[in-house]
TORPA-233385 format. One line per field, with one value per residue: residue in one letter; x, y, z of N, C-alpha, C, O in turn. Coordinates in nm, 2 decimals. Layout:
<nodes>
type = [a  ...]
n_px = [X  ...]
n_py = [Y  ...]
n_pz = [Z  ...]
ca_px = [X  ...]
ca_py = [Y  ...]
ca_pz = [Z  ...]
c_px = [X  ...]
c_py = [Y  ...]
c_pz = [Z  ...]
o_px = [X  ...]
o_py = [Y  ...]
o_pz = [Z  ...]
</nodes>
This chain:
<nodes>
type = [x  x  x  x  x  x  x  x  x  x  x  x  x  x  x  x  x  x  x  x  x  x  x  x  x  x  x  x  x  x  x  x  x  x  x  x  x  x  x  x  x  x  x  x  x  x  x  x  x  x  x  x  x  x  x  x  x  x  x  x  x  x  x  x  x  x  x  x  x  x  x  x  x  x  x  x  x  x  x  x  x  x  x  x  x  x  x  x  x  x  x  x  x  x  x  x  x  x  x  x]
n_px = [30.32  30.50  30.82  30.89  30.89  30.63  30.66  30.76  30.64  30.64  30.42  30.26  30.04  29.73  29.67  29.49  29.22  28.99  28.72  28.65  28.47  28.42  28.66  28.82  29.08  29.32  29.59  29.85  30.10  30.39  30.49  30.77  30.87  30.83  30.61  30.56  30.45  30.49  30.36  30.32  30.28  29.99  29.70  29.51  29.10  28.89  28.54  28.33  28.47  28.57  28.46  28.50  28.78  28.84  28.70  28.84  29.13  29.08  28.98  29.21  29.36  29.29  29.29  29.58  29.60  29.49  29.66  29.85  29.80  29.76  29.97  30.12  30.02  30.04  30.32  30.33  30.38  30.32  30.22  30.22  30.19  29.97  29.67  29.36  29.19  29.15  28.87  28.74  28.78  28.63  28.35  28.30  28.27  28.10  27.90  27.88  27.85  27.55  27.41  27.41]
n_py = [-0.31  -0.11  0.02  0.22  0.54  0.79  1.00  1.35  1.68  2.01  2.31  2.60  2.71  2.61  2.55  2.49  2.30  2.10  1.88  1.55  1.21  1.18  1.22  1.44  1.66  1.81  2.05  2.17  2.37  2.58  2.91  3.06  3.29  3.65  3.62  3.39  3.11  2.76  2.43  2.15  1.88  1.67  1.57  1.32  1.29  1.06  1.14  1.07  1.04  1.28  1.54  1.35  1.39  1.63  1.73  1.57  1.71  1.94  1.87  1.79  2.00  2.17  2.05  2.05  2.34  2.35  2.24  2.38  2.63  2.55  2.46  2.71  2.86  2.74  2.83  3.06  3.20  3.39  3.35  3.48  3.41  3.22  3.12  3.07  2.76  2.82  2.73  2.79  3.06  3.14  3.02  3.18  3.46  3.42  3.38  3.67  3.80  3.74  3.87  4.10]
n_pz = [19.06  18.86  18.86  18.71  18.63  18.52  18.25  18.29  18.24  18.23  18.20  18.15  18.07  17.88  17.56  17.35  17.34  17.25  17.10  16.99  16.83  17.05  17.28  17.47  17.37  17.50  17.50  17.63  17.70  17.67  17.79  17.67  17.56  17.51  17.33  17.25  17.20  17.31  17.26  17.51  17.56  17.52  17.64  17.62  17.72  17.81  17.67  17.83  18.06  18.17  18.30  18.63  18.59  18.60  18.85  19.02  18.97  19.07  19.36  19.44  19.42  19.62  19.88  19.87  19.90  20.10  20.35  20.31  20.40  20.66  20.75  20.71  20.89  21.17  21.16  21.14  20.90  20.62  20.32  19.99  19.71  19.76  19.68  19.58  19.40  19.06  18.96  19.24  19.28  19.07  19.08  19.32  19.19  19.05  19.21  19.33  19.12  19.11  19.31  19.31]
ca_px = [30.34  30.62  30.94  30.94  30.80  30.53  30.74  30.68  30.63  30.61  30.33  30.20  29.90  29.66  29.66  29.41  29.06  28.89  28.64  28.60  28.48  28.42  28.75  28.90  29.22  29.36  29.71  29.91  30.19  30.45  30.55  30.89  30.92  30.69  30.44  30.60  30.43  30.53  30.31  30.44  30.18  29.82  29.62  29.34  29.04  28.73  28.45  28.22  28.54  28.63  28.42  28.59  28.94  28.86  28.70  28.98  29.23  29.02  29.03  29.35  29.44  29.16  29.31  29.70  29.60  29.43  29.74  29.96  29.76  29.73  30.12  30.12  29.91  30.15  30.43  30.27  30.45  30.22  30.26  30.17  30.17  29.88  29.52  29.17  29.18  29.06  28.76  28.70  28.76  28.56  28.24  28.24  28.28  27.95  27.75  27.88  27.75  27.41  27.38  27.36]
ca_py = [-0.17  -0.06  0.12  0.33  0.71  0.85  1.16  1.47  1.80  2.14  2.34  2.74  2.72  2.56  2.64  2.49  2.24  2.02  1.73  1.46  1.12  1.14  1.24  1.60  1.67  1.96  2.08  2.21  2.49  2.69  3.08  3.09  3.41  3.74  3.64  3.28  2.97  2.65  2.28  2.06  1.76  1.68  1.46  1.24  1.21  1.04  1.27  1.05  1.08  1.47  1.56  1.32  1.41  1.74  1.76  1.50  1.83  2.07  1.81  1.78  2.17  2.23  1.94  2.09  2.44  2.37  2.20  2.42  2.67  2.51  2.48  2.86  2.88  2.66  2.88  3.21  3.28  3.38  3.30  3.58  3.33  3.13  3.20  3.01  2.75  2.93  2.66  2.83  3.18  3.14  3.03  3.31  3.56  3.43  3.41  3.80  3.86  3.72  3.90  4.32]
ca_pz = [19.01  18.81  18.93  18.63  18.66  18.38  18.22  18.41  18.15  18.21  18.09  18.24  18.04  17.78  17.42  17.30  17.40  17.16  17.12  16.87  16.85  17.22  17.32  17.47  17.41  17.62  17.46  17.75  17.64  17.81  17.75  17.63  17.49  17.56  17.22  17.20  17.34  17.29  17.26  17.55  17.56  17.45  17.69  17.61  17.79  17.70  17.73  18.00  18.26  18.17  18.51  18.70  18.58  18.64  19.00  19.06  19.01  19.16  19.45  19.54  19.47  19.75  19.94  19.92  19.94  20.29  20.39  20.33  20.48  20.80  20.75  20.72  21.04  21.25  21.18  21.15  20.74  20.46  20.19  19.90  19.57  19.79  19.61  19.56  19.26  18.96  18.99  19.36  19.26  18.93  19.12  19.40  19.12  18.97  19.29  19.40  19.05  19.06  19.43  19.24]
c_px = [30.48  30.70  30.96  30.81  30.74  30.66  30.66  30.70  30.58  30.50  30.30  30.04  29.85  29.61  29.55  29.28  28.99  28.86  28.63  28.62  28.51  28.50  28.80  28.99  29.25  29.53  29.74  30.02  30.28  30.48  30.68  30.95  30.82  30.56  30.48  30.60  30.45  30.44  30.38  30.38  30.04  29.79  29.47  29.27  28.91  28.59  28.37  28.33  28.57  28.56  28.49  28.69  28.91  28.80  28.78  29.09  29.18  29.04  29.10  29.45  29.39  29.26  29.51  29.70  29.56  29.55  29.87  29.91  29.77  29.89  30.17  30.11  30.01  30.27  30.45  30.36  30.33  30.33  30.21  30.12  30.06  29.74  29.43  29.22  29.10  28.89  28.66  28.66  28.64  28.40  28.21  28.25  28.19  27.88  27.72  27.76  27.57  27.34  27.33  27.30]
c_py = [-0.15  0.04  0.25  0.45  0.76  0.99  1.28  1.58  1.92  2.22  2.47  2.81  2.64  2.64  2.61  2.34  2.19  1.89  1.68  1.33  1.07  1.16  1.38  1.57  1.80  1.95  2.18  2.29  2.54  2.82  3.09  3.20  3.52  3.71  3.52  3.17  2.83  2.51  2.22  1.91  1.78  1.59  1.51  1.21  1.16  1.10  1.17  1.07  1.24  1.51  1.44  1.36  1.53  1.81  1.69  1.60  1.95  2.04  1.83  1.92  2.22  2.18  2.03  2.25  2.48  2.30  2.28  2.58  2.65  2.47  2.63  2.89  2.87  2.76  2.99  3.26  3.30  3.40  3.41  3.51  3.20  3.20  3.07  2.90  2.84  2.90  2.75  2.99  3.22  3.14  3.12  3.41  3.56  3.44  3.61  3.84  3.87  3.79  4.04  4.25]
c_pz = [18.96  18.88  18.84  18.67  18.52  18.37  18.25  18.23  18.21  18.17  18.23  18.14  17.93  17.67  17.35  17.36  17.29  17.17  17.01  16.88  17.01  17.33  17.36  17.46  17.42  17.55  17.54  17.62  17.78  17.68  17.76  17.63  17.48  17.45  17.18  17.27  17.26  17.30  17.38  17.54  17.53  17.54  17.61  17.69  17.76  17.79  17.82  18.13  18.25  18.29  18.61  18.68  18.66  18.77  19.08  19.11  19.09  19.32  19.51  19.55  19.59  19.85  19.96  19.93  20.13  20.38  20.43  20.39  20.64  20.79  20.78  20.88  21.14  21.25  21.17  21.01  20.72  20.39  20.04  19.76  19.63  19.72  19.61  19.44  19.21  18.99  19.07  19.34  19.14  19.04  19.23  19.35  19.08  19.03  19.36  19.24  19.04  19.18  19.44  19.13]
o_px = [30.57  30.65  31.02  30.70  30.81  30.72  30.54  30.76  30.46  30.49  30.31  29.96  29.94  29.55  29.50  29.33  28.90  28.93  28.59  28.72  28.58  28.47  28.82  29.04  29.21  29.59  29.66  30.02  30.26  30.49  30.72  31.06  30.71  30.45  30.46  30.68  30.40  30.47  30.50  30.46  29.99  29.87  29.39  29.31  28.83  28.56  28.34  28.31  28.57  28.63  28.56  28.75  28.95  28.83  28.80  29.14  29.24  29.08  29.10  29.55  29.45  29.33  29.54  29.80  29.59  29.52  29.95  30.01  29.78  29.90  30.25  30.20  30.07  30.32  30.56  30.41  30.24  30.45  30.11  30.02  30.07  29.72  29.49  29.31  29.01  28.80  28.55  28.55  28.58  28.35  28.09  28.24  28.15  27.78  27.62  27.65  27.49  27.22  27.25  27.24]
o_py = [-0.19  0.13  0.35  0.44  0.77  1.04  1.30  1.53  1.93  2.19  2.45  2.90  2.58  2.75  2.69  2.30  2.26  1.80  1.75  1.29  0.99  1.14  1.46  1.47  1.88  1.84  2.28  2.28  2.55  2.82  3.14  3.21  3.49  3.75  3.50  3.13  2.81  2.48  2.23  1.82  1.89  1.50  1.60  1.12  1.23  1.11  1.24  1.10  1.31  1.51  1.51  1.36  1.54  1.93  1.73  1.59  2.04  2.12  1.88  1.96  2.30  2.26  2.07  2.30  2.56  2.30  2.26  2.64  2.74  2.42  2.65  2.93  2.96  2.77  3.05  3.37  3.24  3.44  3.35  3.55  3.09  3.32  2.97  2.95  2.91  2.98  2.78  3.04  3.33  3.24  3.15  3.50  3.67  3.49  3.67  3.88  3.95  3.77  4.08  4.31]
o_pz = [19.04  18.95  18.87  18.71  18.42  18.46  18.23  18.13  18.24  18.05  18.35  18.16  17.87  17.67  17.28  17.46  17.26  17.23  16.91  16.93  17.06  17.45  17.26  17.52  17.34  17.56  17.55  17.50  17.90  17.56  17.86  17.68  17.44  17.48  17.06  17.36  17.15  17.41  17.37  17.51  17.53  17.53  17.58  17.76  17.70  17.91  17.92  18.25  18.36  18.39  18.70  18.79  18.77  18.79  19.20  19.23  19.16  19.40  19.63  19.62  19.66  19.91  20.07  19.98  20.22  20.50  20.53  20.44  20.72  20.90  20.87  20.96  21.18  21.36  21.18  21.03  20.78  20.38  20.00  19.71  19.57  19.72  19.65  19.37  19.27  19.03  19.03  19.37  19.14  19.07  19.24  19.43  19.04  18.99  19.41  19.25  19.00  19.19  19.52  19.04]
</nodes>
């Protein structure tokens, strides 16, 4: 394994989402300026792994949110900028819906 490190980038949201020739590519962005967002990187992923990539990250947000929870716990802080992934929050928003 190499000593060198992949280049890290920044990004506070996704600008844009498309497929072709099998491929997503997800263009990451940051918010610069109040109506002024910026490109930072494009990943590739080829559309049979796109579910794994992406229960991959859902994974390990679950995985460090419950950690740092039970970090919390231990030392009795909260934490106010702790929340659900969206993933998490997204699907208990659809089952309260389907419940009225």
């Amino acid at each position: 394994m190499s000593d060198q490190r992949a280049p890290e980038y920044f990004a506070d949201l996704i600008s844009n989402v498309s497929h072709a020739n099998g491929v997503f590519r997800i263009t990451f962005a940051e918010q610069e300026a109040e109506n002024n967002v910026s490109d930072t990187v494009r990943l590739l992923i080829p559309a049979n792994q796109l579910q794994n990539v992406m229960q991959g990250i859902a994974n390990a947000a679950t995985e460090i949110r419950d950690k740092m929870q039970q970090a919390q716990a231990a030392t009795g802080e909260a934490d106010a900028t702790m929340g659900s992934p969206a993933a998490e929050e997204e699907a208990t928003e659809k089952k309260g819906k389907k419940k009225t």
